[in-house]
N, C-alpha and C positions, 0 to 999 in steps of 0.2 A: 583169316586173322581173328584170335577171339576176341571177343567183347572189349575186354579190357588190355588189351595186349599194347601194348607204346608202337607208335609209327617207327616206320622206317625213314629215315634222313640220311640224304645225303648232303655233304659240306663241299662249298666252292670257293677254291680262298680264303687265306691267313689272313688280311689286313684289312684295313678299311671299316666304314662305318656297314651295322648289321644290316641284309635282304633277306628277306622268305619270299622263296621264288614257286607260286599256286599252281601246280597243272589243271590242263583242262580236263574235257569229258562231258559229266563225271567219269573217273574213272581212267582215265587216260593218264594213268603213273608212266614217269618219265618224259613227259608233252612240254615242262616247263626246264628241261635240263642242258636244251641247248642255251637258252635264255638267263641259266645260271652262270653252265661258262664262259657267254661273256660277258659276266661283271664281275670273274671272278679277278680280274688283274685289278680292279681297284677298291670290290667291296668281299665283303665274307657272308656269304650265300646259303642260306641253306635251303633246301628244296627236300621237303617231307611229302609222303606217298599218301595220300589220302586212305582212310581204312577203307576197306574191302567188304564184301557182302558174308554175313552170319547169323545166327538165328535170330538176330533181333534187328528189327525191317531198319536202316539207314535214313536219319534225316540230318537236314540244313544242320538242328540244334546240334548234334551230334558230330558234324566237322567242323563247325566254328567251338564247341570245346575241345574236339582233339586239337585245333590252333591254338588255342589257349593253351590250354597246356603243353605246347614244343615253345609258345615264345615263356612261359614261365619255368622252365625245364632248362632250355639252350641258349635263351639271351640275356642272362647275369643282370637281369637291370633297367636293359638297355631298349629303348624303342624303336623296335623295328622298321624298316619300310616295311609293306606288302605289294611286289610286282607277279600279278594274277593274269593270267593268257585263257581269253573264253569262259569256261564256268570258273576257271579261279578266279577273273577276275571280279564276278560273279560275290562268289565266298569271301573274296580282302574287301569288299561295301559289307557285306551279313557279317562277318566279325568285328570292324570296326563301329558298326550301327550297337552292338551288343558293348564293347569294351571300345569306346573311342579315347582313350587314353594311355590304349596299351599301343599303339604304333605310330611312327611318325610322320610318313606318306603312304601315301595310293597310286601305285601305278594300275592302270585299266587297259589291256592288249586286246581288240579285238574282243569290248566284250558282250556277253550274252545280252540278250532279253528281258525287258520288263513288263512287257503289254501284248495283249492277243494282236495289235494291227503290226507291230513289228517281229511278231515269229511270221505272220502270214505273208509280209513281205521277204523274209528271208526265203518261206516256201516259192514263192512266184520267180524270186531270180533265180532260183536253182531249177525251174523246171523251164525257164529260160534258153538256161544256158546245160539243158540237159538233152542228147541227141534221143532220136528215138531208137538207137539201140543200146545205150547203153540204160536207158528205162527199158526196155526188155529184158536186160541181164538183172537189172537190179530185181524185175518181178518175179524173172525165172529165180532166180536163189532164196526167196522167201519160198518157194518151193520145195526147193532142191540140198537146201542145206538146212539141218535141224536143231543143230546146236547154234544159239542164240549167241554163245561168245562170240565161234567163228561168224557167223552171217555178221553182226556187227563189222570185225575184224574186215571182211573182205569187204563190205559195205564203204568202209572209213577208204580201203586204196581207191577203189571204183570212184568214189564221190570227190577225194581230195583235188582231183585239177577243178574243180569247180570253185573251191574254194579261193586255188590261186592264180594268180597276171603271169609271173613268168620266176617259176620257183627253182633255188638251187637246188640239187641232190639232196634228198633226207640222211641224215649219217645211221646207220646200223647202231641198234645201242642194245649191249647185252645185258642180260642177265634181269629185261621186264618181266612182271608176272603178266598173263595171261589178260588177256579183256575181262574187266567182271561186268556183266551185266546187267545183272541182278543190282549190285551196287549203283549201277549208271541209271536205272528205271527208279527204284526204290527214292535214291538224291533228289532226280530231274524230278519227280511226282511231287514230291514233298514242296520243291520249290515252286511248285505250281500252283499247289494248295495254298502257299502262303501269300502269293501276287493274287488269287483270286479272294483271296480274304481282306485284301488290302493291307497286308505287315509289311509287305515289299510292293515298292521301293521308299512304300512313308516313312520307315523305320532309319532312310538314311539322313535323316533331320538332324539327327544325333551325330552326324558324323563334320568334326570340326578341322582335323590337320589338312593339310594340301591332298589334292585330289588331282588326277591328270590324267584322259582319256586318250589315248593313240589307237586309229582304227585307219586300217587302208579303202582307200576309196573304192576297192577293187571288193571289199570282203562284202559276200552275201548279207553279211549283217548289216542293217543300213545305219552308221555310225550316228547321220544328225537326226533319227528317229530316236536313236536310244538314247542320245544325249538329249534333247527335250523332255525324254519320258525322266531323268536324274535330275536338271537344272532345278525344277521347283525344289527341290530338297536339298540339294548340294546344289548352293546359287553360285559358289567359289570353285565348282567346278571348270578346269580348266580342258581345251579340246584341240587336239591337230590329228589333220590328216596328213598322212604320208600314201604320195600319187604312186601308181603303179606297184602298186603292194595288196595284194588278199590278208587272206586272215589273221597267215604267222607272217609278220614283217621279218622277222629273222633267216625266213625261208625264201627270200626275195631277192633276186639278183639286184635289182634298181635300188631297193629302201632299206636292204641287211644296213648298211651302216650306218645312213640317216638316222635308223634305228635306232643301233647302239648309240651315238654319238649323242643324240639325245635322251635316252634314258642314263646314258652318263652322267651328266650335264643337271638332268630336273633334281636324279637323286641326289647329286653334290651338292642340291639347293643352289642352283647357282641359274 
């Protein structure tokens, strides 16, 4: 994608008050599109692809204006939710901290990291709950495989049960682009630079509409470290866990609906 090229969007749903539905990653376009279709029975959705990697190295500033510019472009006016899954949700706190007046809530799915002690807790349960041959497969492929897309790519199937308690079938969904990696290193680097500078997560001081964290008790990510590491800044931050659910609740036999039903529910304001 060049520099300047406009995202790609895709739209879920005619009616209802506005969603911008964040995929994760970085770089994981199409990660938040099952998450779109189902809000699309009661809200109007849109789920734009994050830019891609090109000659000019990808930062945080650089996604939170391409959001800027899809909710000044595609929402006539109107203030958006932002519901972000992992690094999106990630991005819907770094663009509301930059423009807190451009959206009207925050949904938080499962989301990433703010602090060196809770990535190294996410590192400890995963080698936990990692057998040791499937850490052989994983050492044999940095080996064996040399393109960075794919080694991600097969990295993401090999590691996904870890992530989750007891997950439905993933749906096939065509017509993704390719893993960008470059784009996933470039993003995650930049975001690292700026927690160890201290911008993040002080910069979500700034951040005034409703705010709502949903994490499964199951997800590597340990949800009540990360929500301590938010609470000083977003003291109105609100928290539920849903039991027997990993990282994508939507992907969850037990909590798909729990799920939905409440992110129904927080975004109707109700």
């Amino acid at each position: 994608m060049a520099n300047d090229a406009p995202l790609f969007i895709r739209q879920h749903g005619s009616a209802g008050p506005l969603v911008i539905a964040l995929h994760g990653g970085p770089a994981a376009c199409g990660s938040a599109a099952p998450i779109a279709r189902g809000l699309a029975d009661t809200f109007r959705v849109l789920e734009p692809w994050q830019r891609g990697s090109s000659d000019t190295p990808l930062t945080v500033a650089r996604h939170v204006e391409d959001l800027h510019q899809v909710i000044l472009s595609r929402c006539d006016g109107e203030r958006p939710s932002l519901v972000g899954e992992s690094w999106g949700a990630m991005l819907a706190l770094a663009y509301a901290a930059a423009h807190p007046h451009s959206v009207s809530r925050i949904v938080l799915v499962g989301c990433g990291t703010w602090d060196i002690a809770s990535r190294e807790q996410v590192g400890e349960t995963l080698r936990e709950r990692m057998s040791g041959c499937l850490a052989r497969e994983l050492d044999a492929m940095q080996h064996s495989c040399a393109d960075a897309d794919e080694r991600m790519r097969r990295m993401y199937e090999l590691t996904r049960p870890l992530y989750s308690y007891d997950p439905l079938p993933e749906e096939a969904q065509e017509g993704l682009p390719p893993f960008d990696m470059l784009a996933h290193t470039q993003t995650w680097d930049d975001m690292l630079r700026l927690q160890r500078e201290g911008v993040y997560p002080a910069a979500f001081s700034a951040i005034t509409c409703p705010v709502l964290m949903l994490h499964g008790t199951y997800d590597p990510h340990p949800g009540p470290m990360i929500r301590a590491s938010l609470t000083s800044f977003i003291p109105h931050l609100e928290y539920r866990e849903l039991g027997h659910c990993g990282h994508s609740p939507w992907l969850e036999k037990e909590a798909e609906h729990a799920f939905f039903a409440l992110l129904h529910e927080w975004l109707a304001g109700r």
